[in-house]
N, C-alpha and C positions, 0 to 999 in steps of 0.2 A: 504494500500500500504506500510505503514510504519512497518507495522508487518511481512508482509512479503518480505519483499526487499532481492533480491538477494545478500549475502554475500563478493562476487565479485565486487558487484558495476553493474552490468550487468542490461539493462531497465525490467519493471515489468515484466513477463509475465502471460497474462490472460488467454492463454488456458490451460498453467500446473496449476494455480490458480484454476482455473474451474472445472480440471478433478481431482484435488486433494479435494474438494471443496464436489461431486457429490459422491466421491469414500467415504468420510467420511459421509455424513448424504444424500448423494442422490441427493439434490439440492443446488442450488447454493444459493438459498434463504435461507434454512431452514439452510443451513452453516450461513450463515451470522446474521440471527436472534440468533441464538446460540451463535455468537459472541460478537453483541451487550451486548447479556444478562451476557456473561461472564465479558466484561469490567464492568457492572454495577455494578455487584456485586461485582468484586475486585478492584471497587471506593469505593463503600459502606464500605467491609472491612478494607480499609483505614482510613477511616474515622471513624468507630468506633471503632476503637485500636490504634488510634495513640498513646492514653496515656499510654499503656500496657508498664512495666518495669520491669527490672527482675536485682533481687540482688543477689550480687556477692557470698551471704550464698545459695543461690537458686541454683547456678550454683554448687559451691562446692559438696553441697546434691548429684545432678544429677548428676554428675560425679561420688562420689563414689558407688550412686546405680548402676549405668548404668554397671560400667568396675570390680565391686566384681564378682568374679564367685563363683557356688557353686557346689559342688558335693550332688546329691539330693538322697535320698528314697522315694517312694511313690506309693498310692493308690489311683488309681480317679475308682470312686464306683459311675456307674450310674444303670437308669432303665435295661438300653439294656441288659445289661454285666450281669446284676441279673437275668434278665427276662431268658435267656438260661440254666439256673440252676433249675429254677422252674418247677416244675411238678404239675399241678393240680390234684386234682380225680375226679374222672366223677362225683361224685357228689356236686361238686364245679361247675364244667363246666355248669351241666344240672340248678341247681337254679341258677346262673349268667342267664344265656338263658331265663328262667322262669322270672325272677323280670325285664330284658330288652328287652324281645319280638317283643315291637315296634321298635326297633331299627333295626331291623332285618325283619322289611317287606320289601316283597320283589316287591316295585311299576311298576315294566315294567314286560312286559310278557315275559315268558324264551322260548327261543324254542330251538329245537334238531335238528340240524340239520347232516344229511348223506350228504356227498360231494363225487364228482372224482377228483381227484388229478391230475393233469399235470403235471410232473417234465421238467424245459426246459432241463438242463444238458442231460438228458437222450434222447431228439432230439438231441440235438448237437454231440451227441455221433456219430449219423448217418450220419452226416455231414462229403464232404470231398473236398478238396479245391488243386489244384493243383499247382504247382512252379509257372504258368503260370498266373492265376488268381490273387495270392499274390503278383508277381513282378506289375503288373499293379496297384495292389491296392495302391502299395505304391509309384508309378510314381506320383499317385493323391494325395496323400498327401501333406499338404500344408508344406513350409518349415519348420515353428516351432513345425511342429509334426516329422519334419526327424531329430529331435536335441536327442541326446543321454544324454544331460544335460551341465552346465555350471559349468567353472571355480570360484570359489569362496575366497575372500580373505574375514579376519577378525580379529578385533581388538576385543579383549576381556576384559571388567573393572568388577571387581567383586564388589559386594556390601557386606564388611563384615558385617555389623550392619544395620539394618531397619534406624535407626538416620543418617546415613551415605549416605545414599539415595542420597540426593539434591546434597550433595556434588562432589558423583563419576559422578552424570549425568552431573554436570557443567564441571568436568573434559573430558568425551567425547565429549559433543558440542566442546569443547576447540579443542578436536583433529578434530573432523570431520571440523570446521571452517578451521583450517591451513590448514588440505587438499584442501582442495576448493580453497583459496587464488590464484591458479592458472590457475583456469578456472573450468567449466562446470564438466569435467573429472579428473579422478586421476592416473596417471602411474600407474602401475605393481611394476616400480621400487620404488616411491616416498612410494606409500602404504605401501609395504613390508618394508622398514626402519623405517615408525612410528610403526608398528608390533612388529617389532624386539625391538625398546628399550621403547614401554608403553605397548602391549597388554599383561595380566597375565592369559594366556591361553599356557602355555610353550610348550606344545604340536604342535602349528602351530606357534606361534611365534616365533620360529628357522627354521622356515622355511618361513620367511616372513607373516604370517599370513596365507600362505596357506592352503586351508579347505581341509581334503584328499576326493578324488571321485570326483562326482560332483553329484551338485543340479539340483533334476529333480521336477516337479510338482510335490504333494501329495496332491491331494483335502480333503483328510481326515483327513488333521492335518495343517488347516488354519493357528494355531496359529504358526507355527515353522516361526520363525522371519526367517532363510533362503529363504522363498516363496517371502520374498519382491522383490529378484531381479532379479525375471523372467520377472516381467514388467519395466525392466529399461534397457537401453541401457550398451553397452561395456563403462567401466571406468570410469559409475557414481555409487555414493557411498551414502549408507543411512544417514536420521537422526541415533541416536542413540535408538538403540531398546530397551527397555527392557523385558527380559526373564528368568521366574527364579529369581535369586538372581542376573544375572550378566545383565549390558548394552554392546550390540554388535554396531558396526559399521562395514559394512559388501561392498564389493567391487564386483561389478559384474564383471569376467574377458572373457574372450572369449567363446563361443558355440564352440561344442563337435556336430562334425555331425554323424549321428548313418547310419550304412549301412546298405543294404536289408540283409545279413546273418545275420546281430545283428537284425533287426527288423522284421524278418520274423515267431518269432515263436509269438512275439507279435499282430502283423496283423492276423493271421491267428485265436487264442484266439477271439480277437475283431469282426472280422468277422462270426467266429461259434457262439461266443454270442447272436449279430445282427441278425443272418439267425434263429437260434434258437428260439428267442424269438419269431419274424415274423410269423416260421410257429408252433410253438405252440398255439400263441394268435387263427390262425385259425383253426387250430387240435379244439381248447375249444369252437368256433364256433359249429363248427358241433358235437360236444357231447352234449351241451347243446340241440341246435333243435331235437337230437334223443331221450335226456331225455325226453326233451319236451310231446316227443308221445307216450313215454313208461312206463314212471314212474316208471323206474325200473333201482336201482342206479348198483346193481351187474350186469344183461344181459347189459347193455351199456357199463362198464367197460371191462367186457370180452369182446365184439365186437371190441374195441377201442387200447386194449393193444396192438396188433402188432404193431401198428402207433403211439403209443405212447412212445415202446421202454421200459414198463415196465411190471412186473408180475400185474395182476390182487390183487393180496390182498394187492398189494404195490398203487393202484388207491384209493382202497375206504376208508375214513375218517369219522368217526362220534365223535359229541361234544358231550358233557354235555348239560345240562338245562342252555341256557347261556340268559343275555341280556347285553345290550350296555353297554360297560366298564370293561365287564368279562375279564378277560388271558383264551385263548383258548390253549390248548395244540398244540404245531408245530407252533403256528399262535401270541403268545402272545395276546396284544391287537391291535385289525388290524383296524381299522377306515373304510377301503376300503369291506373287510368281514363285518362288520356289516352294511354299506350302501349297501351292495349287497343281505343281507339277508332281508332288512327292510320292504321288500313289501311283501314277504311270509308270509300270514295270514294264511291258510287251508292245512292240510295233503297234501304231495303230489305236492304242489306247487314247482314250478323250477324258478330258478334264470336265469341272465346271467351269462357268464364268470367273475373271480373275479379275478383282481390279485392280489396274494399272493408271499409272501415269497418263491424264485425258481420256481416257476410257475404260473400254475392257478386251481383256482375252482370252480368246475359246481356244486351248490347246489340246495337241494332237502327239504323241511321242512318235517321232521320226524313226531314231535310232538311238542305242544304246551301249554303250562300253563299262564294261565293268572295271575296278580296280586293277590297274597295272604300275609298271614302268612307263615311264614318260618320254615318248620320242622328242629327239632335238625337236623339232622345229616346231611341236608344241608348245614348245617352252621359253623358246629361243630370248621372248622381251624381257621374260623374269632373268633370264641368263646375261642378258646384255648389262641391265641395271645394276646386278651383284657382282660382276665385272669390272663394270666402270667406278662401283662405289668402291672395291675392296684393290686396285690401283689406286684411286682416289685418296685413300687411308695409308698408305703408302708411299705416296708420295709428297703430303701435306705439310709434311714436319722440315722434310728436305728445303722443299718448296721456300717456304715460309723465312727458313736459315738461308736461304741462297739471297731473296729479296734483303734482309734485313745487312748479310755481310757486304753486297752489292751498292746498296743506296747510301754508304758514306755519312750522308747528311739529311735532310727533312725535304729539302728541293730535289733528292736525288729518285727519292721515292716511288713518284709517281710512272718518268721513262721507267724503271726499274721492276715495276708491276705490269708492266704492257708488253716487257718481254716475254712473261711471264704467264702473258693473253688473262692477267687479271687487272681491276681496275683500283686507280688510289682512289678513296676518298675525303673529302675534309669536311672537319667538325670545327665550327667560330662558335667564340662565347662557350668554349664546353668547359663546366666547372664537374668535379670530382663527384662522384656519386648519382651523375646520370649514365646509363644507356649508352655505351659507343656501337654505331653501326647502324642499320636499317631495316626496319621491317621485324619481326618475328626471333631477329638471330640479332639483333644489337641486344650487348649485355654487357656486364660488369666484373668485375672482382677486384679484391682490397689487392692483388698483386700486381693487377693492370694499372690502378689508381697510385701506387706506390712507386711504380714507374716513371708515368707520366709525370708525377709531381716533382720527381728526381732531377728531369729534366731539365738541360736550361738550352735557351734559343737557338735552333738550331741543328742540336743533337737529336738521334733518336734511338730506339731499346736497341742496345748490344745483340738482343738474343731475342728472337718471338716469345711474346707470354701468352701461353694457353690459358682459355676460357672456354670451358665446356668443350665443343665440335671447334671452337674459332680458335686459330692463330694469329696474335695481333703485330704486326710490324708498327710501330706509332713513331713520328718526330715532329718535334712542337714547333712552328713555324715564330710563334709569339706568346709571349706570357705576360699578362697584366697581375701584377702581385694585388694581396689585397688589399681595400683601403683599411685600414687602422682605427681612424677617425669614427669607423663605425662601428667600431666594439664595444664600447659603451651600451652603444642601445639593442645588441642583442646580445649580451651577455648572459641576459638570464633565460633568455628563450634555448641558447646554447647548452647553458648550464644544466636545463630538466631536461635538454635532448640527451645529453652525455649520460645524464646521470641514467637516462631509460636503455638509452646502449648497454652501459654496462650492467645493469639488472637485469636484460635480457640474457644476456652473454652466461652471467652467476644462476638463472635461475633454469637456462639451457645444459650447460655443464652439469649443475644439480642434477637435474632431470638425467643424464647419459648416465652418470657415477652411478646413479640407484637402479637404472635400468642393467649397467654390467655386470653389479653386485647381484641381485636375482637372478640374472641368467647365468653368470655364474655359480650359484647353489640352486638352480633348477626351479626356484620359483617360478621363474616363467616359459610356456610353450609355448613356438611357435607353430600352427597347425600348418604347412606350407601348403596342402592338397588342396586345404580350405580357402587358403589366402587365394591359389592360381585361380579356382570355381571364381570366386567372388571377383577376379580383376577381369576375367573373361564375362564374366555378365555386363559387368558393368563397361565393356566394352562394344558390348554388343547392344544391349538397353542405352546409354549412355541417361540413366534413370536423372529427374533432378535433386538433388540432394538439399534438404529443408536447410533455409540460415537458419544460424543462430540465434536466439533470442536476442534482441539490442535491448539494452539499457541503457534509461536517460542520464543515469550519474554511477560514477568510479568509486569502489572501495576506496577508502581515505588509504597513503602508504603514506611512508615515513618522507617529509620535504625533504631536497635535497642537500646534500652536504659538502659546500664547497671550502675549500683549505683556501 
């Protein structure tokens, strides 16, 4: 009750408790056991780092690594990026193939399957719906489907620095609290003035935080922190989100009713979708029962194309030698296709209807192979790729050593990677503790960062420093040291980052020590049969996994202790 008390002073309430409760981990229970366990353990960490202290050379250091920026060169030299370059020759390919054979059998039976293809779109074409039928449809429409979308107000805090984090969030709770100070609700008017002189989103913050358009659902993009306030009432207002780099606080403001001329071409879509599918699924009905009696994928297709609305050699599909887990052309990997083919043993054999990707399909089993050895040329792409990755790996270390003995100096770099048929890149403004590199493979480590900081103008790493798959060539083009003048005013922001590093760090190690004391006297099993079942499901399912309970306030620990 104490954690979450209305801000207002206002008595608990247990059904927004409940329904917030339910919406985060599903029950009301499994919220609460979640919570338990969270206090426990951020009593525990209390308790072993209270002693954690951090000197004032400690904080100096941090600061000027943190605020130095550098202008960078560099080269991250992995398998992938190598592997696109290489070319095997077949007689590489075919002894790889030869010396790993078993790796390459092929344990489920492949079958071929011939299909008819149902396009729905192509019923729906046939479909036609009159003013008459749409205005009624959308009589029945409930109200929140007559909403064209909502008004949206928003306060924007940017988070320059990952370190800075804790601190811009405490500065939005700050605002979303004062909003609230006056009830349940937030004016139109009240919002738009905290807008105007905190949110740094200049764009609607001149215009009171006004978001331009409005927010309508998007099921497809859950995460857009805008979707939080379709389930919220006119003039209440979020916790602070975060998105991105920035925290929102975000104002629900009025619904937007949408008219039958604005909603008429959409009903009418919805509706030919709906009747489409319907009479598609039975169109695939009765192609299958004609298969059925005919075994015969081509004369069914042609009987069926008038009512189907397509040409004939636009109906009939045939796969590969596939089994469970294949990518099937048109179809990728379909879960629902291969449950639908799974009972076809014998030439000839007919499925049911299957739905697919834009329609449906009436399969027929072609042919069948059963578990064997794998001929080359069945294999040949999986053989290409394990080829070029496992030269790739091989060559990477070399690779990456030849660039860095080669390039001398920071300007020497980049000629020196194109001999190499890979490319340099540069980082301006890069300070310690972001991200080097691009896309999905830029990343970090304290020995790359230890490097870099080493440096001085000009020079670059002796040696490549490994990072995960990356090999990093780096030389600093330029280095602006930090200003000084500004330690003063982050000193103490500094000071609780430090001091949370290293309570992590004591309450991490804790955590290993206890862990290798029990598995060293057998306290603890690891069930491994169990662990692979369970990493395969969830590979397969890619299930979603409930957050965590959030809570609005932190177990008190011990302030920090600076010498």
């Amino acid at each position: 009750r104490k954690a979450f008390k209305s801000p207002d002073g206002k008595p608990f309430d247990r059904n927004r408790y409940e329904q917030n409760a339910i919406r985060q981990t599903g029950s009301v229970r499994a919220f609460e056991e979640g919570v338990r366990d969270q206090l426990s353990r951020q009593k525990l960490v209390a308790y072993i780092t209270s002693g954690v202290s951090v000197s004032e050379e400690e904080i100096l250091k941090d600061f000027r690594r943190r605020n130095t920026k550098f202008e960078l060169s560099y080269v991250a030299v992995n398998t992938a990026d190598l592997a696109t370059n290489i070319k095997p020759t077949e007689e590489e390919l075919k002894a790889y193939f030869e010396k790993n054979k078993k790796s390459y059998f092929i344990s489920a039976p492949q079958k071929k399957i011939k299909y008819i293809f149902l396009e729905t779109a192509k019923i729906g074409e046939t479909l036609k719906f009159t003013d008459e039928e749409l205005k009624e449809a959308y009589d029945k429409l409930p109200e929140d489907k007559k909403m064209a979308g909502l008004n949206v107000q928003e306060i924007v805090l940017r988070i320059s620095k990952p370190e800075l984090e804790p601190q811009v969030l405490q500065q939005a709770n700050s605002i979303a609290e004062g909003l609230k100070k006056g009830g349940a609700t937030v004016s139109e008017e009240d919002f738009a003035d905290a807008a105007k002189g905190k949110s740094e989103n200049p764009a609607t913050a001149i215009n009171g935080g006004r978001v331009p358009g409005l927010v309508r659902e998007n099921q497809n993009n859950p995460t857009d922190p805008y979707q939080r306030i379709l389930n919220m009432k006119e003039g209440e207002i979020t916790e602070p989100l975060k998105f991105g780099s920035n925290f929102y606080v975000l104002r629900r403001g009025k619904a937007v009713a949408k008219k039958f001329e604005d909603a008429k071409r959409e009903i009418e879509i919805s509706r030919r979708n709906s009747r489409a599918y319907e009479a598609n699924a039975a169109l695939a009905g009765k192609v299958a029962a004609r298969l059925k009696e005919v075994k015969d994928v081509d004369k069914v297709a042609a009987e069926f194309a008038k009512d189907a609305n397509m040409p004939v050699a636009s109906m009939i599909k045939v796969t590969d030698y596939v089994k469970p887990g294949d990518e099937i052309e048109g179809l990728g990997i379909s879960q629902d296709f291969e449950q639908g083919i799974a009972s076809l043993e014998k030439a000839d054999d007919v499925g049911e209807k299957i739905p697919i990707p834009g329609g449906f399909a009436v399969p027929l089993l072609a042919d069948k192979k059963d578990p064997r050895d794998a001929e080359y040329d069945e294999v040949k792409s999986q053989v290409l790729e394990a080829v070029k990755a496992k030269q790739a790996r091989e060559k990477v270390g070399d690779i990456a050593e030849k660039i860095a003995e080669a390039a001398k100096n920071a300007a020497g770099i980049s000629s020196v990677a194109k001999s190499q048929s890979l490319e340099a890149r540069s980082a301006k403004d890069f300070i310690l503790g972001s991200p080097l590199g691009e896309g999905p493979s830029a990343t970090t480590s304290e020995a790359l960062e230890d490097a870099i900081y080493n440096l001085k103008k000009g020079e670059i790493t002796e040696t490549p420093i490994k990072v995960g798959d990356n090999w990093f060539v780096v030389g600093v083009n330029s280095r602006e040291e930090a200003n000084m003048d500004n330690f003063s005013k982050e000193r103490d922001q500094l000071l609780r980052n430090k001091v949370e590093e290293k309570r992590s760090r004591v309450f991490t190690d804790y955590i290993s020590s206890i862990r290798q004391r029990m598995e060293g006297k057998g306290e603890i099993k690891i069930f491994k049969d169990v662990v692979a079942k369970i990493d395969e499901a969830a590979r397969q399912n890619q299930p979603q996994i409930p957050q965590l309970p959030q809570l609005p306030q932190q177990i008190p620990v011990p302030p920090p202790q600076g010498n």
